[in-house]
N, C-alpha and C positions, 0 to 999 in steps of 0.2 A: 869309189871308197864306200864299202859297207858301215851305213853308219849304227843299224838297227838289221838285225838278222832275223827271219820271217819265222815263223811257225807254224800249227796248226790252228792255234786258234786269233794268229794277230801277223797284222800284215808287217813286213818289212820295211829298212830305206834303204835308198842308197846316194851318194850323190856323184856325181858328175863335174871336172872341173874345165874348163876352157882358156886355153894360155895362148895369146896371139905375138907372133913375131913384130908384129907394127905395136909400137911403143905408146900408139894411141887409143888402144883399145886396151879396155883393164880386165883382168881377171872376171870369169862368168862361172857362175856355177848355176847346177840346176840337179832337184831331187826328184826322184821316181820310186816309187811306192813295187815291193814287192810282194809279190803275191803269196797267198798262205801255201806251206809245204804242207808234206802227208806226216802224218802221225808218227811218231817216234813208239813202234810197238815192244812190247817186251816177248820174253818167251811165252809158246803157248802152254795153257792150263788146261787139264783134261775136266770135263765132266764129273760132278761129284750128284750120284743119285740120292735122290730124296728117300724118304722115306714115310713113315704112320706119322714118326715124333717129332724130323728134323726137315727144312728145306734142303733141296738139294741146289749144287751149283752150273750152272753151264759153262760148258766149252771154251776158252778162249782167251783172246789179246786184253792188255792192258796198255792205252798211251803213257808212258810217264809226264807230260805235258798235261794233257787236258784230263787224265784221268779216268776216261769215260773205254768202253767195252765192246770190243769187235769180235765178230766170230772168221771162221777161215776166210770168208770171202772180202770180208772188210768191211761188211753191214754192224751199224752199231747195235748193240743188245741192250735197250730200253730199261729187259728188267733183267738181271741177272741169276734171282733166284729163282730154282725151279719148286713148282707147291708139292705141297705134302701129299703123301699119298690119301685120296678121298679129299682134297682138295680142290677149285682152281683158281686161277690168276684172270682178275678180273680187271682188266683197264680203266679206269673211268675220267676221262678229260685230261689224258698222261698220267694219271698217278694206280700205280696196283696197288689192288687188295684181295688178298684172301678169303674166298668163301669155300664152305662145303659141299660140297655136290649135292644137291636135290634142293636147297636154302633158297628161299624166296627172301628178296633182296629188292628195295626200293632205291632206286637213287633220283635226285633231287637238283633240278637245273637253277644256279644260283642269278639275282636280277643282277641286270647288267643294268647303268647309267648311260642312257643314248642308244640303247640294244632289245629289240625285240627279240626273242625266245620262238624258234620255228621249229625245235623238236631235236633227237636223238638219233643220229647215225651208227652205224656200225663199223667194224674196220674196212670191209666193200663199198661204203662210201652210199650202204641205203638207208633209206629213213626207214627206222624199225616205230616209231611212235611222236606224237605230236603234244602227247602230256610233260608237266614241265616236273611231273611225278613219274617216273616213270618205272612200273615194276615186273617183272621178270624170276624165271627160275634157274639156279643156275645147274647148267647140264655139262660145261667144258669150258677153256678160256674163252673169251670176250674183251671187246675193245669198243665202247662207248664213248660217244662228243656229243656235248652240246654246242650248238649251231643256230648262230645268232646273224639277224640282219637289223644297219642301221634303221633308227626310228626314221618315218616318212617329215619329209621338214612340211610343216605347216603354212600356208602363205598368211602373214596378218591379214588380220581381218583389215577392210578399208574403211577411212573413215567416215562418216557422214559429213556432209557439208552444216558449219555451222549455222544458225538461222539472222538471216540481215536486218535489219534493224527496215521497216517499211516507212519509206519516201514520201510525205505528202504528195498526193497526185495537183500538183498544178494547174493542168489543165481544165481538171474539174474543179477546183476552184475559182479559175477564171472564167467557167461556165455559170457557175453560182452567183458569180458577182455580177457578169453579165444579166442571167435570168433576173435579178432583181433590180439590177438600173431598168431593163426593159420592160419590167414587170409594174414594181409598185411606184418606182419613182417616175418610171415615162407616164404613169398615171397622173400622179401629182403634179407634173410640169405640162402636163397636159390642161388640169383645171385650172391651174394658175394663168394658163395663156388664156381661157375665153374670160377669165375675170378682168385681165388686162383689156383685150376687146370690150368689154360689157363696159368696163369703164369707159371705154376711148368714144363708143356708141352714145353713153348717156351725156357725156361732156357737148359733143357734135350738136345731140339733140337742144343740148340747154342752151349752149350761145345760139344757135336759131334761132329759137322762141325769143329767149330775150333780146334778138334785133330788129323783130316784127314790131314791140312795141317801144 
């Protein structure tokens, strides 16, 4: 069952139903997408020449669907109108415009957001120029793009390590505290011991003496 009928510019449906004889199985359905058909052309249109005063028209199909302009082969026609006489049709990033023959003509590559700017192609696909200004004379049609590449992603920068907070060294204070018991106080506990002795000497000497007489 056609639910939705395709065109040229939008896809169709359709769906598909499934009916099983075993009364255990229920109803299955399932949709499939169809694919765009060709153009609904009208009759063709001859050529209408330009002229000094008026554009002239090209050759050709019209879809009644999308609207849009094919020639006998079934190549779309971008622009339809043909320029005036001492004119030409100048493309610039799909859209025409009309200049005079021999007119110097600046066109201007607009910034993009996320897009670097690498210069202006031609319809042959060459880089005619790398200015984001880019000027020229015009001598016959033309088809100009600007041609852009993502900006390069940046790596963050990395951070520095914050600074720690410095550890009293321990060890060196337990060198300090040592150098100084072994220093000033093993001095002191030093002269206190022969004062100890010096007393114990002078006591000895004295109950001596006083048990001679």
């Amino acid at each position: 069952m056609v639910i939705k009928e395709a065109t040229c510019i939008e896809k169709g449906k359709v769906r598909y139903t499934a009916q099983f004889t075993n009364s255990a199985f229920g109803v299955q359905y399932r949709e499939v997408d169809i694919e765009l058909v060709e153009h609904k052309l009208g009759e063709w249109i001859d050529e209408i020449p330009a002229t000094t005063e008026e554009f002239g028209t090209k050759g050709h199909y019209k879809c009644s669907v999308c609207g849009k302009y094919y020639d006998k082969d079934g190549q779309e026609i971008a622009e339809l109108r043909i320029a005036k006489i001492g004119t030409h049709n100048i493309i610039i990033n799909g859209e025409s415009k009309f200049y005079a023959d021999g007119e110097n003509v600046t066109i201007t590559a607009e910034d993009k957001e996320g897009k670097v700017f690498k210069g202006w192609k031609d319809a042959s696909g060459n880089l005619v120029s790398t200015d984001k200004n880019f000027s020229f004379k015009v001598s016959g049609e033309s088809n100009y793009t600007a041609i852009y590449e993502n900006e390069p992603t940046v790596a963050p920068k990395p951070q520095e390590p914050k600074p720690q907070p410095q550890k009293p060294d321990i060890d060196s204070a337990q060198t300090g505290e040592d150098s100084l018991i072994s220093g000033g106080m093993l001095a002191g506990l030093v002269c206190a011991g022969l004062v100890v002795i010096g007393a114990a000497a002078f006591v000895s000497v004295w109950f001596a003496t006083k048990k001679k007489y």
